[in-house]
Biopython code that builds the backbone (N, CA, C, O; Angstrom):
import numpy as np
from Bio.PDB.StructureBuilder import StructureBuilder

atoms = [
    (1, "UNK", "N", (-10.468, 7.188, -1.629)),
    (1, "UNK", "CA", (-9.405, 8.029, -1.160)),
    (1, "UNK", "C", (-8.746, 7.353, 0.041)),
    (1, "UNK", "O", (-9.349, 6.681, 0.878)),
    (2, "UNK", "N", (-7.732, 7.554, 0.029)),
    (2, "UNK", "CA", (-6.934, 6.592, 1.283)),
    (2, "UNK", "C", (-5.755, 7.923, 2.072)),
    (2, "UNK", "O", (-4.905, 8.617, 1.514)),
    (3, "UNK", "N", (-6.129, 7.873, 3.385)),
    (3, "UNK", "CA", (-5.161, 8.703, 4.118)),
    (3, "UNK", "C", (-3.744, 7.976, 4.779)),
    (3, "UNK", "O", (-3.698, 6.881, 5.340)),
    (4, "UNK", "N", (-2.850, 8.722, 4.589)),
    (4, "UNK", "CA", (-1.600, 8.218, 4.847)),
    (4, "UNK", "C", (-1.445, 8.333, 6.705)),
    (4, "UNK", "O", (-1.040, 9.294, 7.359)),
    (5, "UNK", "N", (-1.838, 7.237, 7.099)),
    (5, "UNK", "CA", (-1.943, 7.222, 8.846)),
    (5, "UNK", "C", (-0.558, 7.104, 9.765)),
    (5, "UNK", "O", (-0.469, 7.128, 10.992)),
    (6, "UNK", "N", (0.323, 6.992, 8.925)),
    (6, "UNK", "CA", (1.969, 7.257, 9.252)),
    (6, "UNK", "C", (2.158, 8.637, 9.167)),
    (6, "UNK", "O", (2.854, 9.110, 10.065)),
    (7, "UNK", "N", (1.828, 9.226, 8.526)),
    (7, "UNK", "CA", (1.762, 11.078, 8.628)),
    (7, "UNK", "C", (1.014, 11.510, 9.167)),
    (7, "UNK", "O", (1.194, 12.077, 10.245)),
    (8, "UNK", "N", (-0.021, 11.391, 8.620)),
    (8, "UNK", "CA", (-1.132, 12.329, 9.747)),
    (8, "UNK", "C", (-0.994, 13.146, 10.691)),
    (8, "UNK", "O", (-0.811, 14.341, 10.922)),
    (9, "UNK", "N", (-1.231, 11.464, 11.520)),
    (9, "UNK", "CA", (-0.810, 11.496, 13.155)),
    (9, "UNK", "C", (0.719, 11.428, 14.020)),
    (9, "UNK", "O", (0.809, 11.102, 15.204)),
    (10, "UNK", "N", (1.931, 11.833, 13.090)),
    (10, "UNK", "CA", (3.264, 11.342, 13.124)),
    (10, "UNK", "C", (3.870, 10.947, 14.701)),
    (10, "UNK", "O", (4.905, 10.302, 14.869)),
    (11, "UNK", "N", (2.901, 11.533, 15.932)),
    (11, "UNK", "CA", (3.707, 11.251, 16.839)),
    (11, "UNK", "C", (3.207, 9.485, 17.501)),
    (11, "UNK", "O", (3.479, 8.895, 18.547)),
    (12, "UNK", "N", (2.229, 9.049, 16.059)),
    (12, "UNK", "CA", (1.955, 7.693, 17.030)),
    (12, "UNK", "C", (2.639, 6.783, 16.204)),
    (12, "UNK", "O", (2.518, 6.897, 14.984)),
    (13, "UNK", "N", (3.488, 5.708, 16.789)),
    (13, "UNK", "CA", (4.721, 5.023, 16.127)),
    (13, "UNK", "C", (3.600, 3.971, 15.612)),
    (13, "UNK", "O", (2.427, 4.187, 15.918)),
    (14, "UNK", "N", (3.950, 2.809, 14.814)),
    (14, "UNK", "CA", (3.448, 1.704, 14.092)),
    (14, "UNK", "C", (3.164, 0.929, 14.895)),
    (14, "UNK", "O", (2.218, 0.165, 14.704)),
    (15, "UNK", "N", (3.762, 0.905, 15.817)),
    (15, "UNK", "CA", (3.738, -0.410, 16.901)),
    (15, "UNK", "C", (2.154, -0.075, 17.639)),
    (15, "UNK", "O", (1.579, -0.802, 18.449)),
    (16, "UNK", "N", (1.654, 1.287, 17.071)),
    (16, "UNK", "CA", (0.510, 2.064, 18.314)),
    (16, "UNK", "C", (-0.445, 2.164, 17.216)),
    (16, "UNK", "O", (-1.204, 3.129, 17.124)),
    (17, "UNK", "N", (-0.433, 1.032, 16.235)),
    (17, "UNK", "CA", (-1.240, 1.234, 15.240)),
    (17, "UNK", "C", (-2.756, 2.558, 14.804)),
    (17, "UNK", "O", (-3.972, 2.644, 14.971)),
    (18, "UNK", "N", (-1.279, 3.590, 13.999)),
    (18, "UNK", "CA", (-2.047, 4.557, 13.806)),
    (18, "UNK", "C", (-2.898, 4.974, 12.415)),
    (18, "UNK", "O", (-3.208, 6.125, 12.110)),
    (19, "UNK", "N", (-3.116, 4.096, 11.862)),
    (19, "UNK", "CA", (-4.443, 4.093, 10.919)),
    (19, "UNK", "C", (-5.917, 3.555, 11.914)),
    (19, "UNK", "O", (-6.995, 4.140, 11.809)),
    (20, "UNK", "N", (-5.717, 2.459, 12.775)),
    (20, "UNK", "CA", (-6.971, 2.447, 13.566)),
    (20, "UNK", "C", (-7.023, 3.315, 14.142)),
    (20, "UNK", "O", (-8.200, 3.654, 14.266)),
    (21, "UNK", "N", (-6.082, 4.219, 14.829)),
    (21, "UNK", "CA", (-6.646, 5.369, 15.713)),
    (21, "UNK", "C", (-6.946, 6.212, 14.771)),
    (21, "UNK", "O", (-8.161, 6.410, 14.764)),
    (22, "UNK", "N", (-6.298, 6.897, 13.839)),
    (22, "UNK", "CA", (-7.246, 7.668, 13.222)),
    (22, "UNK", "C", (-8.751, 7.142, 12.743)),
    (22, "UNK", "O", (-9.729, 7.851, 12.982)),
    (23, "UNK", "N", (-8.872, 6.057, 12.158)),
    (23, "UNK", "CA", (-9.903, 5.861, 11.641)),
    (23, "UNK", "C", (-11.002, 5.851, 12.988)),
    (23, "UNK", "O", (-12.094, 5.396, 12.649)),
    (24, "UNK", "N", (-10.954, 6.130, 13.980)),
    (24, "UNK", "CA", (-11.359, 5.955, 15.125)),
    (24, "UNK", "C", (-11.692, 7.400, 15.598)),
    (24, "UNK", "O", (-12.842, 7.700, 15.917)),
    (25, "UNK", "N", (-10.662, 8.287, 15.636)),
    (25, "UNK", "CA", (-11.046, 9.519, 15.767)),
    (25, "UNK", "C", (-11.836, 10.155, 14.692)),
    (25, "UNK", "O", (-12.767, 10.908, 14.977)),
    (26, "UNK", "N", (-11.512, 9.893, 13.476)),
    (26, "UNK", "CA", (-12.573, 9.954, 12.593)),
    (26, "UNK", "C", (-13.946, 9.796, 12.927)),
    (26, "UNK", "O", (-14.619, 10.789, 12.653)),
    (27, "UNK", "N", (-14.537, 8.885, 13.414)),
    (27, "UNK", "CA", (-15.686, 8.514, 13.503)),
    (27, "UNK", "C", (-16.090, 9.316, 14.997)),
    (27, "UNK", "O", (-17.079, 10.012, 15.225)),
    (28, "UNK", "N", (-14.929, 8.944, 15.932)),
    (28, "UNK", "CA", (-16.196, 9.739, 17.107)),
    (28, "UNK", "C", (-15.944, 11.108, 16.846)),
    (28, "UNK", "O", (-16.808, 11.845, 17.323)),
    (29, "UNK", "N", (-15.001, 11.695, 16.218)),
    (29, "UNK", "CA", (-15.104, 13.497, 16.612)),
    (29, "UNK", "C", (-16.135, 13.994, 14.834)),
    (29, "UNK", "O", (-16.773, 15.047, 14.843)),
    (30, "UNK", "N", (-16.129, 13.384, 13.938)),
    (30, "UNK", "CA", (-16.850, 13.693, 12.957)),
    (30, "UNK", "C", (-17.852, 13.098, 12.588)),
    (30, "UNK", "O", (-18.811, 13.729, 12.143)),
    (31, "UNK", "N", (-17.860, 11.793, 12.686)),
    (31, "UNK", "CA", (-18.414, 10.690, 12.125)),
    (31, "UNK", "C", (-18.665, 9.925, 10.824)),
    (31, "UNK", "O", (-19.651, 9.358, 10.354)),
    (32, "UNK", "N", (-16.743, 10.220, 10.204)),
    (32, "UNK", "CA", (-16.824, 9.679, 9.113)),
    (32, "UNK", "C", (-16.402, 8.531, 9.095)),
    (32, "UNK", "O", (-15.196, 8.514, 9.343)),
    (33, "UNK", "N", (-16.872, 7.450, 8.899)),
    (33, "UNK", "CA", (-16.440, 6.155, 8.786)),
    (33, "UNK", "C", (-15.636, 5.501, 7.473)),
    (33, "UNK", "O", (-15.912, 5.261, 6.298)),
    (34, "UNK", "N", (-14.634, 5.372, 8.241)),
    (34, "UNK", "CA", (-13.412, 4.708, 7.014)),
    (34, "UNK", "C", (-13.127, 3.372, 7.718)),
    (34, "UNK", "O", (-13.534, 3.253, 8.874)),
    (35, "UNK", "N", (-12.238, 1.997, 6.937)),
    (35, "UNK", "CA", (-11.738, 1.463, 7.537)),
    (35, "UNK", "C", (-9.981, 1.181, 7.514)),
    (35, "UNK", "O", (-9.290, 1.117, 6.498)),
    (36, "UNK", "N", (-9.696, 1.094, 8.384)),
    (36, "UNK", "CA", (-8.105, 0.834, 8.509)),
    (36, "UNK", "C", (-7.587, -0.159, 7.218)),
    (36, "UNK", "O", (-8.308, -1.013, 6.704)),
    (37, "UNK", "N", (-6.161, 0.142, 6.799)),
    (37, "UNK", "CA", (-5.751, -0.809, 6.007)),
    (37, "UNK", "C", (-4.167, -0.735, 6.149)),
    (37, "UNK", "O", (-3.412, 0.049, 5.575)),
    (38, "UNK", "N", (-3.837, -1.776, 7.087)),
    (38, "UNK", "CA", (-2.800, -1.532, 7.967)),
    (38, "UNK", "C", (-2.273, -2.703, 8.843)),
    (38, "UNK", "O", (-2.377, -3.928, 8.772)),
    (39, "UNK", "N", (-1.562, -1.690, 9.844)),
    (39, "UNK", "CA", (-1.493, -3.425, 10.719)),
    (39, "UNK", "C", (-2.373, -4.332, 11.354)),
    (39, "UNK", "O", (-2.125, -5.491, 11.685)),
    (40, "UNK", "N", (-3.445, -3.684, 11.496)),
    (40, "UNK", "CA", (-4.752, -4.715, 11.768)),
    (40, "UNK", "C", (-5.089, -5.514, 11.183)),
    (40, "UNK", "O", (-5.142, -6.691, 11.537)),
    (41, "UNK", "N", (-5.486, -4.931, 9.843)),
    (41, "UNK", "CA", (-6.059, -5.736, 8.775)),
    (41, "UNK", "C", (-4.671, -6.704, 8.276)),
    (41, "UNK", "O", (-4.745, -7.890, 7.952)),
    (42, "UNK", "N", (-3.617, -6.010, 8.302)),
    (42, "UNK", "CA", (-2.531, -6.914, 7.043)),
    (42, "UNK", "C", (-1.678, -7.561, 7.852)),
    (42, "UNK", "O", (-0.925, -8.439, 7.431)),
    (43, "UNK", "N", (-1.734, -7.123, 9.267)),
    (43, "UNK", "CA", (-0.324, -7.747, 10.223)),
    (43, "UNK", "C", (-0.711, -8.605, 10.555)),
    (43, "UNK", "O", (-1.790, -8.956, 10.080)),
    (44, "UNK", "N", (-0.057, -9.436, 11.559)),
    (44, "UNK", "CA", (-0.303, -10.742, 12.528)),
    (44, "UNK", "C", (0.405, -10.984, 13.647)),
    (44, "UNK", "O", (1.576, -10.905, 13.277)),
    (45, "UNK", "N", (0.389, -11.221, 14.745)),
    (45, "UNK", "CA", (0.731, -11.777, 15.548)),
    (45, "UNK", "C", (1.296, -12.671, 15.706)),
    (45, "UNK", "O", (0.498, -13.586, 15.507)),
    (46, "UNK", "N", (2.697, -13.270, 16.080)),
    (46, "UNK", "CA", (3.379, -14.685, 16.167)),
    (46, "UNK", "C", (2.844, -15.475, 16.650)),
    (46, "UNK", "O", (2.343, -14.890, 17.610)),
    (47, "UNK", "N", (2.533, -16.517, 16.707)),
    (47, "UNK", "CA", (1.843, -17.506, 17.871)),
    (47, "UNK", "C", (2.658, -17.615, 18.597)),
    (47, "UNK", "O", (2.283, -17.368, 19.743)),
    (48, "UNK", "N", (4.358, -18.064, 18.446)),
    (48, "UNK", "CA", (5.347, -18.766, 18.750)),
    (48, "UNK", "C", (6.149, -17.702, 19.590)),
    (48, "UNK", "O", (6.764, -18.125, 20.569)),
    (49, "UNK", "N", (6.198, -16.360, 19.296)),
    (49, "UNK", "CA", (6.642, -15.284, 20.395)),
    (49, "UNK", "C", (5.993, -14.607, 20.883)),
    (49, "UNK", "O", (6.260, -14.390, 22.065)),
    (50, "UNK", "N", (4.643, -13.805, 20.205)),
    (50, "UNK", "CA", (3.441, -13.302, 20.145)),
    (50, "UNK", "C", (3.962, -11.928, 19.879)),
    (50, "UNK", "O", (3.394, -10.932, 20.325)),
    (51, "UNK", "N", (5.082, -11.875, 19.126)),
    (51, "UNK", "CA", (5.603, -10.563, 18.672)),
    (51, "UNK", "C", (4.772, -10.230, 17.423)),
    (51, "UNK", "O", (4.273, -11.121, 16.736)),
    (52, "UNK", "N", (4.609, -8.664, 17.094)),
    (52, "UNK", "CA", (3.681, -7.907, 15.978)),
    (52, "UNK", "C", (4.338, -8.404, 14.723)),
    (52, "UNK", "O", (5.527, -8.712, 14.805)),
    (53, "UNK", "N", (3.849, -8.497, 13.816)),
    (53, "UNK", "CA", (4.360, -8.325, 12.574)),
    (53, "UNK", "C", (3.884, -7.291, 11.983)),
    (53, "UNK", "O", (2.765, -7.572, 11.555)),
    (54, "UNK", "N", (4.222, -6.068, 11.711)),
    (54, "UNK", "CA", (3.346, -5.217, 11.303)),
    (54, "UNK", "C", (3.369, -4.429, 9.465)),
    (54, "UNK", "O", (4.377, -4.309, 8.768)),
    (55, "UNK", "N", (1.988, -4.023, 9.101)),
    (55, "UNK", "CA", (2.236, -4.063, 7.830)),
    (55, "UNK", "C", (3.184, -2.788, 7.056)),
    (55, "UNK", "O", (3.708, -1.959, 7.799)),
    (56, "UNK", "N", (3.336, -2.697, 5.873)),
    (56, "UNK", "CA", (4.138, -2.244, 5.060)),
    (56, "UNK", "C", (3.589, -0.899, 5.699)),
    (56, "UNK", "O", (4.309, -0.398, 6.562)),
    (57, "UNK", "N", (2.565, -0.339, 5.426)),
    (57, "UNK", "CA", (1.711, 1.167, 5.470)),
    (57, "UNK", "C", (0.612, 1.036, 6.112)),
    (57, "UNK", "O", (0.134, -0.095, 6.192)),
    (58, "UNK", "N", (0.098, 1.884, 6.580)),
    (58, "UNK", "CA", (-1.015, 2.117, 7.510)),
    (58, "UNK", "C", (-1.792, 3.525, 7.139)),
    (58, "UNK", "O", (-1.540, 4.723, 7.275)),
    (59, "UNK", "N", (-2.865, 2.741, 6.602)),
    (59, "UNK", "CA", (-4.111, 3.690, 5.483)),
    (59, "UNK", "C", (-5.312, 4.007, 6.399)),
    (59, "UNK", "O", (-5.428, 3.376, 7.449)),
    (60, "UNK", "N", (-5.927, 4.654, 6.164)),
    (60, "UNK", "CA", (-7.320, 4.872, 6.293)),
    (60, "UNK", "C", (-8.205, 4.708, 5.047)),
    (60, "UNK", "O", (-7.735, 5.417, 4.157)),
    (61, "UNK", "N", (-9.187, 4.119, 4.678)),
    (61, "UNK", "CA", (-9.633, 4.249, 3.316)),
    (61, "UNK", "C", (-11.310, 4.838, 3.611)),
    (61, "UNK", "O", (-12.218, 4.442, 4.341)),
    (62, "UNK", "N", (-11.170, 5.935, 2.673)),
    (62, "UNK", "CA", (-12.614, 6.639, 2.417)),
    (62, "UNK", "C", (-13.516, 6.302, 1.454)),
    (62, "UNK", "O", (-13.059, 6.628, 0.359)),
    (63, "UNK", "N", (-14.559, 5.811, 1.368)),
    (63, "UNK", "CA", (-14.978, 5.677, 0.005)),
    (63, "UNK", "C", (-16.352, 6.079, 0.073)),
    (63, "UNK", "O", (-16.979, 6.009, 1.130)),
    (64, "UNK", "N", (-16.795, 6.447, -0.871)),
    (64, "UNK", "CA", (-18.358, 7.445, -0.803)),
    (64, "UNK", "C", (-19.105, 7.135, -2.017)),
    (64, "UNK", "O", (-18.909, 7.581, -3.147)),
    (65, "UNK", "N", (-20.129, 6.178, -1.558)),
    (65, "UNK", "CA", (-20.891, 5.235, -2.862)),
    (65, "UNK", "C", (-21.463, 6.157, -3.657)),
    (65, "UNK", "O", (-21.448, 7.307, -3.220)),
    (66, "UNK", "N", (-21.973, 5.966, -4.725)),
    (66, "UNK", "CA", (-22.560, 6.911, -5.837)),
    (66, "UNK", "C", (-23.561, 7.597, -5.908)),
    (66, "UNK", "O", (-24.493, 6.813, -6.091)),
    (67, "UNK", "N", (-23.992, 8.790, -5.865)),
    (67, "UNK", "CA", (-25.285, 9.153, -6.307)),
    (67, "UNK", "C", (-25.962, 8.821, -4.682)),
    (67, "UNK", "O", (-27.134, 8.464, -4.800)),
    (68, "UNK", "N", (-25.587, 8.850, -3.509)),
    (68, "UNK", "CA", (-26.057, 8.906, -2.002)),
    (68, "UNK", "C", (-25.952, 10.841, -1.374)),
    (68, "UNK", "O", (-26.734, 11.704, -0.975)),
    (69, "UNK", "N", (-24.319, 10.676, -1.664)),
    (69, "UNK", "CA", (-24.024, 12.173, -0.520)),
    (69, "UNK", "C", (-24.911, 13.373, -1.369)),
    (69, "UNK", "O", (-25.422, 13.028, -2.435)),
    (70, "UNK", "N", (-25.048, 14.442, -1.009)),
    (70, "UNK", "CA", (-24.889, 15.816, -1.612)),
    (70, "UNK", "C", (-23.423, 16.539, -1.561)),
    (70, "UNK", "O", (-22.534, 16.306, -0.743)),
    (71, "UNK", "N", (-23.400, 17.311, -2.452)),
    (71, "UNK", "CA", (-22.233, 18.056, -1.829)),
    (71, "UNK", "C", (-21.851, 18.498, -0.503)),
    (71, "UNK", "O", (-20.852, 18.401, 0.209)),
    (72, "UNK", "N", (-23.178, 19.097, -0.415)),
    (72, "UNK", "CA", (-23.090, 19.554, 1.178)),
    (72, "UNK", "C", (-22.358, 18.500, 2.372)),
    (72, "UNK", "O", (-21.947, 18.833, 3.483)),
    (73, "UNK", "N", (-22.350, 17.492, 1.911)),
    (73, "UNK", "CA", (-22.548, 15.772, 2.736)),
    (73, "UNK", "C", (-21.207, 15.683, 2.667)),
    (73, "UNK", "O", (-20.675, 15.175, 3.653)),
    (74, "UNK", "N", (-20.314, 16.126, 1.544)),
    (74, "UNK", "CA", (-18.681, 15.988, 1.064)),
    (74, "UNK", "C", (-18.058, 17.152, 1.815)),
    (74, "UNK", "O", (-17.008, 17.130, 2.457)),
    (75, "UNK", "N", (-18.775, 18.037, 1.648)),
    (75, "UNK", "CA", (-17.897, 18.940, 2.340)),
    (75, "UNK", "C", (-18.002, 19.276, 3.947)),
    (75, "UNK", "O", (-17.436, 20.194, 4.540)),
    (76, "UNK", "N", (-18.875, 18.290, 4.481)),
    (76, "UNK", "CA", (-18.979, 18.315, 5.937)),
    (76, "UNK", "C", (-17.720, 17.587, 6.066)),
    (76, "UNK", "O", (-16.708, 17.979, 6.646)),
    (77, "UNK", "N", (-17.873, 16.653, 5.553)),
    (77, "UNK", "CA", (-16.402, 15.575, 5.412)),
    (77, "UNK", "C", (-15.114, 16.140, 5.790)),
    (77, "UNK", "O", (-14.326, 15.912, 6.707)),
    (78, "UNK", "N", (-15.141, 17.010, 4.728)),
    (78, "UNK", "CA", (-14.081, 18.035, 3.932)),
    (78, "UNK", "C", (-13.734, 18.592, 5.600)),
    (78, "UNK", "O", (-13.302, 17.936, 6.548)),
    (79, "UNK", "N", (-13.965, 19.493, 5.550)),
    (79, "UNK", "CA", (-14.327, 20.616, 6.688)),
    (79, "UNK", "C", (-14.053, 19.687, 8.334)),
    (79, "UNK", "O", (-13.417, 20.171, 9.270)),
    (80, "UNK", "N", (-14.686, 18.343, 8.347)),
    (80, "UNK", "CA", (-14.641, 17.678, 9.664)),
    (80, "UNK", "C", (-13.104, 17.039, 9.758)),
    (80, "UNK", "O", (-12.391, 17.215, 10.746)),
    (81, "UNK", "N", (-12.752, 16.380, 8.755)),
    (81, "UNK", "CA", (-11.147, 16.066, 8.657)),
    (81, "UNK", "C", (-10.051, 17.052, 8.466)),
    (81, "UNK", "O", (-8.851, 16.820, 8.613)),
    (82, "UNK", "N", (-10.419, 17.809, 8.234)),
    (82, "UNK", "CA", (-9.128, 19.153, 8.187)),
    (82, "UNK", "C", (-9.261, 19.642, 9.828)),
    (82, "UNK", "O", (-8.236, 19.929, 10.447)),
    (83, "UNK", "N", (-9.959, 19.677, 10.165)),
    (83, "UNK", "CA", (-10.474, 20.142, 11.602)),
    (83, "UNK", "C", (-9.842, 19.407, 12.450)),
    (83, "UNK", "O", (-8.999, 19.983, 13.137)),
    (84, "UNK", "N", (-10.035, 18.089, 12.633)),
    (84, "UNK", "CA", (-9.057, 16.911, 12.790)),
    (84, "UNK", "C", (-8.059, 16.847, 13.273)),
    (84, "UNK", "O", (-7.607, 16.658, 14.402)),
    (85, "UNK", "N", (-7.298, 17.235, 11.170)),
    (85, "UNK", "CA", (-6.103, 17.127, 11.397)),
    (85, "UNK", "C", (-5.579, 18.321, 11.895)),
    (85, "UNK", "O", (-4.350, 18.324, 11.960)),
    (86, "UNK", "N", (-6.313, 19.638, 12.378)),
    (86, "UNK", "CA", (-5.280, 20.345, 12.627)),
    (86, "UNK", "C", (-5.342, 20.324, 14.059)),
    (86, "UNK", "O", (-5.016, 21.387, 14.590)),
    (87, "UNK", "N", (-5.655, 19.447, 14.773)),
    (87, "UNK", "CA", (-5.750, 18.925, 16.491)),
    (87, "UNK", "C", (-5.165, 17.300, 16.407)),
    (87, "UNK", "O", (-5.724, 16.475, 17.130)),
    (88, "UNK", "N", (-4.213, 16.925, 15.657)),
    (88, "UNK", "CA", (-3.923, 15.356, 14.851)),
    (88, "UNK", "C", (-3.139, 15.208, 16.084)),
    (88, "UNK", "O", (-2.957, 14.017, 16.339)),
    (89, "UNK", "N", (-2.607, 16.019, 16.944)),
    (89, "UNK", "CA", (-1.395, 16.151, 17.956)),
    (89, "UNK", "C", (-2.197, 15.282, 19.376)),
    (89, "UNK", "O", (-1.640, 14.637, 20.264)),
    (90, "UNK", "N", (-3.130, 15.455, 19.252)),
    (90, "UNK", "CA", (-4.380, 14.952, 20.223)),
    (90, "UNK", "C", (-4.477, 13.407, 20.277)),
    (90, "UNK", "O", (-4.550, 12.742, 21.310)),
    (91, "UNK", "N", (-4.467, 12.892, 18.886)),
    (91, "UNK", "CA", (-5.061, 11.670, 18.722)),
    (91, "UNK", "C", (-3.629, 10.659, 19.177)),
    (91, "UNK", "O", (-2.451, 10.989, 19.042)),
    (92, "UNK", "N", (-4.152, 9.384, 19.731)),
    (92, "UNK", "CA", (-3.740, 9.074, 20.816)),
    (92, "UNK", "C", (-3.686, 7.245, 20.156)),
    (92, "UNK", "O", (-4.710, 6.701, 19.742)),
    (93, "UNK", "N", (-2.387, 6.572, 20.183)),
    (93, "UNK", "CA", (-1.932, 5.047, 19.354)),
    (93, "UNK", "C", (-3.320, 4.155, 20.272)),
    (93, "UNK", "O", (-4.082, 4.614, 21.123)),
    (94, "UNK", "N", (-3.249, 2.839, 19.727)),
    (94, "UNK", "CA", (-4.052, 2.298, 20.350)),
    (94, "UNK", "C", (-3.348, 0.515, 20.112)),
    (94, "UNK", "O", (-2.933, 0.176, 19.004)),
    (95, "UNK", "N", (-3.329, -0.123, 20.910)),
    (95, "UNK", "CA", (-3.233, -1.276, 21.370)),
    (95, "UNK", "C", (-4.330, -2.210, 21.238)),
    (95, "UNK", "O", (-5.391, -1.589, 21.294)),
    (96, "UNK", "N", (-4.535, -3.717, 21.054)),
    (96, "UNK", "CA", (-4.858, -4.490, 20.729)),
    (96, "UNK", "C", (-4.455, -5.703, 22.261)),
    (96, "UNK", "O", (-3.477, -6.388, 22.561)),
    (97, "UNK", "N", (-6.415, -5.329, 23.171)),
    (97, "UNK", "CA", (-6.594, -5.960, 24.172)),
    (97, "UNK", "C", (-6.459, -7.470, 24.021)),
    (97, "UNK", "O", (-5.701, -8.257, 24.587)),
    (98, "UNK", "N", (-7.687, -7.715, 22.825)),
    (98, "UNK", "CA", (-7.891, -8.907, 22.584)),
    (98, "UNK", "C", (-8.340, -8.757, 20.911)),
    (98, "UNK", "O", (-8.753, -7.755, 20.326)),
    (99, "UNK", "N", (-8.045, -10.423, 20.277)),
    (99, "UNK", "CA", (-7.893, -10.473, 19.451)),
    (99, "UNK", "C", (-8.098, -11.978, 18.715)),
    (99, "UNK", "O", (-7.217, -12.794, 18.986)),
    (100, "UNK", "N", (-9.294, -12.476, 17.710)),
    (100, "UNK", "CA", (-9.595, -14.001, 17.371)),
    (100, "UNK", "C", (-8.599, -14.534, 16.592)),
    (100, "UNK", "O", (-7.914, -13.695, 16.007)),
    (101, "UNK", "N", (-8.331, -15.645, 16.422)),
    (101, "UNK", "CA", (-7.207, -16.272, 15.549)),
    (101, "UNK", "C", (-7.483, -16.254, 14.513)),
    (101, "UNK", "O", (-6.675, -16.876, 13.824)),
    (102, "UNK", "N", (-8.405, -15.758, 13.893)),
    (102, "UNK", "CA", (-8.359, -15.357, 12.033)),
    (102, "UNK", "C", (-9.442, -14.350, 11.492)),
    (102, "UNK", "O", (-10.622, -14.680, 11.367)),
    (103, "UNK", "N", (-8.997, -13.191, 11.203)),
    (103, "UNK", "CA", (-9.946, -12.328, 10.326)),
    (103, "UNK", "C", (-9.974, -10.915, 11.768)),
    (103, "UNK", "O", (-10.905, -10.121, 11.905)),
    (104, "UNK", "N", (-8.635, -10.960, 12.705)),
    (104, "UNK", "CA", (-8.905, -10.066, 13.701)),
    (104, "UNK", "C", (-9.373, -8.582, 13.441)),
    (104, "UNK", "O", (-9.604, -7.743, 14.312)),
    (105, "UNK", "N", (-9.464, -8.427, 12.121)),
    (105, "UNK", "CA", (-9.569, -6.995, 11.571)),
    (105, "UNK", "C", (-11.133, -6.898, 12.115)),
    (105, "UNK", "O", (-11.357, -5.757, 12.517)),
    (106, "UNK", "N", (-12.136, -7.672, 12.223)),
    (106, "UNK", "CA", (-13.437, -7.881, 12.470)),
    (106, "UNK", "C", (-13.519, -7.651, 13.770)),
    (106, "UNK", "O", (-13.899, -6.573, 14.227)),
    (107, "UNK", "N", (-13.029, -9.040, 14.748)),
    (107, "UNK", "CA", (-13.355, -8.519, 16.527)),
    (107, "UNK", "C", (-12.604, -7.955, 17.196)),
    (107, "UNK", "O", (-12.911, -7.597, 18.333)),
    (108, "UNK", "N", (-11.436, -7.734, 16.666)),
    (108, "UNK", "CA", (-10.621, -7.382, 17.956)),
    (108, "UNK", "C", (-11.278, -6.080, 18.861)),
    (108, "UNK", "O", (-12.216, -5.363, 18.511)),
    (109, "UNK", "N", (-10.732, -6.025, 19.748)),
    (109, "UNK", "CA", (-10.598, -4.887, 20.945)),
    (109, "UNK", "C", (-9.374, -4.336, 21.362)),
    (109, "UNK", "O", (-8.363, -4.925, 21.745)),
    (110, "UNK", "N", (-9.620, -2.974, 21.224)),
    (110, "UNK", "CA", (-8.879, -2.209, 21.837)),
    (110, "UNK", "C", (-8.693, -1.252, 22.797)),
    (110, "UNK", "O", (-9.656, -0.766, 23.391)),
    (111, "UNK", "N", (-7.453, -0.896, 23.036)),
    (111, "UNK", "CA", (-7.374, -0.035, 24.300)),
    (111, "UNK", "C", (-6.785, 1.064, 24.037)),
    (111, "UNK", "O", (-5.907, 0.927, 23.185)),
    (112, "UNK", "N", (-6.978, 2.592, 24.611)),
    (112, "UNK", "CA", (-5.416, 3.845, 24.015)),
    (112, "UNK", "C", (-4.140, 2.932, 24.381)),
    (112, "UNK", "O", (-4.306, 1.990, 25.156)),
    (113, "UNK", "N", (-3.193, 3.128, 23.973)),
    (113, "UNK", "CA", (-1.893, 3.161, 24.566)),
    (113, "UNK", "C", (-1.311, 4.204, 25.044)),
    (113, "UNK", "O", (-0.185, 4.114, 25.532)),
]
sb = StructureBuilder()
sb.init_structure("model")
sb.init_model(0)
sb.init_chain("A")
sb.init_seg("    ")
for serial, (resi, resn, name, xyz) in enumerate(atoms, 1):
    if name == "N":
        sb.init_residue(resn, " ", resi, " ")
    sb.init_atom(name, np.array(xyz, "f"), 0.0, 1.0, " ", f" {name:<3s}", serial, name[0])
structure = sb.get_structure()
């Protein structure tokens, strides 16, 4: 399942890459772990201006291996992301402190913006 992180959270612009912040608030206010699929993962950085390139869409992706959860386990899910989103006004863009020259989706660091 993949969440649309351009809606969601609508007041955080692209530039405040808002699929990592959600996927971020995700984890500390519920603790569901998704990963971004977005400008982190798909964008890049110029070397030559060090301006963003940023990607097409900005996802969250959920995925829940087979025969692990209970229901009960789905619908904490359920129940923890609707909860979420209806405080989505809260969640807050995030910036990119530092960052390695290939595969930054792995180390980077970040900061709120």
């Amino acid at each position: 399942m993949y969440l649309d992180a351009r809606a969601a959270p609508p007041q955080i612009p692209p530039a405040q890459l808002p699929a990592q912040a959600l996927a971020c608030a995700l984890y500390e206010e519920v603790g569901i772990r998704g990963v971004e699929v977005g400008s982190v993962m798909l964008g890049r950085r110029e070397p030559e201006t060090g301006t963003e390139q940023l990607a097409a869409m900005d996802l969250v992706r959920l995925a829940l291996p087979r025969r692990v959860y209970t229901q009960s386990h789905v619908d904490y899910m359920i129940e923890g992301a609707d909860a979420l989103m209806h405080r989505r006004d809260e969640i807050r863009g995030l910036a990119i402190e530092w960052q390695s020259p290939v595969l930054r989706h792995f180390t980077a660091r970040f900061r709120r913006a």
